[in-house]
C-alpha positions in Angstrom: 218.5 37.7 -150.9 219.8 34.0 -149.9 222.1 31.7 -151.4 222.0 28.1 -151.3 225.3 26.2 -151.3 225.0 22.7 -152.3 227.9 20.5 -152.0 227.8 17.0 -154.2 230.3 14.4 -153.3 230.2 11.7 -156.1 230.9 8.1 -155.9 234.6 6.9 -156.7 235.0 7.4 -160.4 231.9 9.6 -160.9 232.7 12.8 -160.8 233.0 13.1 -164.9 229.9 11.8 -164.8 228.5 14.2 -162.7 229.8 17.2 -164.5 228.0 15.9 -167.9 224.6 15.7 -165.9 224.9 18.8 -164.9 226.0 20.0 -167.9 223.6 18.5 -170.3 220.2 17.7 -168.2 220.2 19.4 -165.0 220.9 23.0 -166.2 218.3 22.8 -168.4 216.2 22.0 -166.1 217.7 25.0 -163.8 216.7 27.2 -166.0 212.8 25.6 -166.4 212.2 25.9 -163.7 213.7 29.9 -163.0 216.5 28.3 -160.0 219.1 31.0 -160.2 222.4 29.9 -161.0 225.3 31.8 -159.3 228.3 29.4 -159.9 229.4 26.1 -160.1 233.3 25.0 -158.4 234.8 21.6 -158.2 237.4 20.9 -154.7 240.8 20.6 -156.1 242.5 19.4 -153.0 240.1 17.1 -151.2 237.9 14.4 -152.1 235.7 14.9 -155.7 233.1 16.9 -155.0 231.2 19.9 -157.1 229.7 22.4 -155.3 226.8 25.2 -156.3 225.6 28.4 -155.3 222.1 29.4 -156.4 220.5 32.5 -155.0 216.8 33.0 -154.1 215.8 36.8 -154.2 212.4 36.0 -152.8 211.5 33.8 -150.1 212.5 30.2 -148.6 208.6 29.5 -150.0 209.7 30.0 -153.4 212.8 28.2 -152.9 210.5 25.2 -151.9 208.2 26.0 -154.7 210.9 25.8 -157.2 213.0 22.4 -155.9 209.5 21.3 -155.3 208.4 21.2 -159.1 212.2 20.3 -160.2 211.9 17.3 -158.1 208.6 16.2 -159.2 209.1 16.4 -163.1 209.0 12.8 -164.4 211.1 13.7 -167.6 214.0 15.0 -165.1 213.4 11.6 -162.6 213.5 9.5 -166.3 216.6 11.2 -167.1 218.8 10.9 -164.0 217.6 7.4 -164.0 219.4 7.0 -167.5 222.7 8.4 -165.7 222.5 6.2 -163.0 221.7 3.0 -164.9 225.7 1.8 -164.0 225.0 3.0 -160.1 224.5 6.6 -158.1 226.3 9.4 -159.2 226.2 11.4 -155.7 228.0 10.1 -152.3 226.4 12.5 -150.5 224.5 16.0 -150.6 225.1 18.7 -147.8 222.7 22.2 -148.2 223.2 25.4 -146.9 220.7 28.3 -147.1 223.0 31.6 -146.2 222.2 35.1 -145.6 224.4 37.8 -146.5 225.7 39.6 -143.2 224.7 43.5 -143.1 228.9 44.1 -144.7 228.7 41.4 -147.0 230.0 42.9 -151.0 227.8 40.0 -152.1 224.0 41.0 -151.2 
């Protein structure tokens, strides 16, 4: 299995607005789409950010296949357009793909 951590820093003052997207449009679309949901945290001692695991129990070709069709889905574009109309949400976007070690609890 891998896990993808995904951390989203949001413009100053956007970070509410973040969490509603996610809340309200992206999940949905999460779940359309079958991208595995492990958890969702927020930083409380450094700058606002939210960060997600999602796991992948088959391949980094169904990982692309998956993002690939989320990313493409004019409804979704439509509707993070609507959420941006007062400017971006997201500072910046760093990805990890991990691999559990051989001793990990977490496989």
């Amino acid at each position: 299995m891998l896990y993808e951590l995904r951390t989203y820093s949001a413009m100053p003052g956007r970070l509410p607005d973040l969490h509603k997207r996610f809340s309200e449009i992206t999940m949905g679309y999460f779940k359309k789409y079958g991208i595995q949901v492990v958890g969702f945290w927020t930083n409380e001692i450094a700058d606002p950010t939210i960060s997600s695991f999602t796991s992948w129990r088959t391949s980094l070709a169904d990982r692309e296949k998956k993002w690939g069709a989320f990313l493409a889905d004019q409804e979704r574009v439509a509707k993070f357009a609507e959420t941006e109309k007062s400017g971006p949400l997201v500072r910046q976007l760093t990805a990890h793909m991990l691999r559990p070690t051989p001793y990990s609890p977490m496989q």
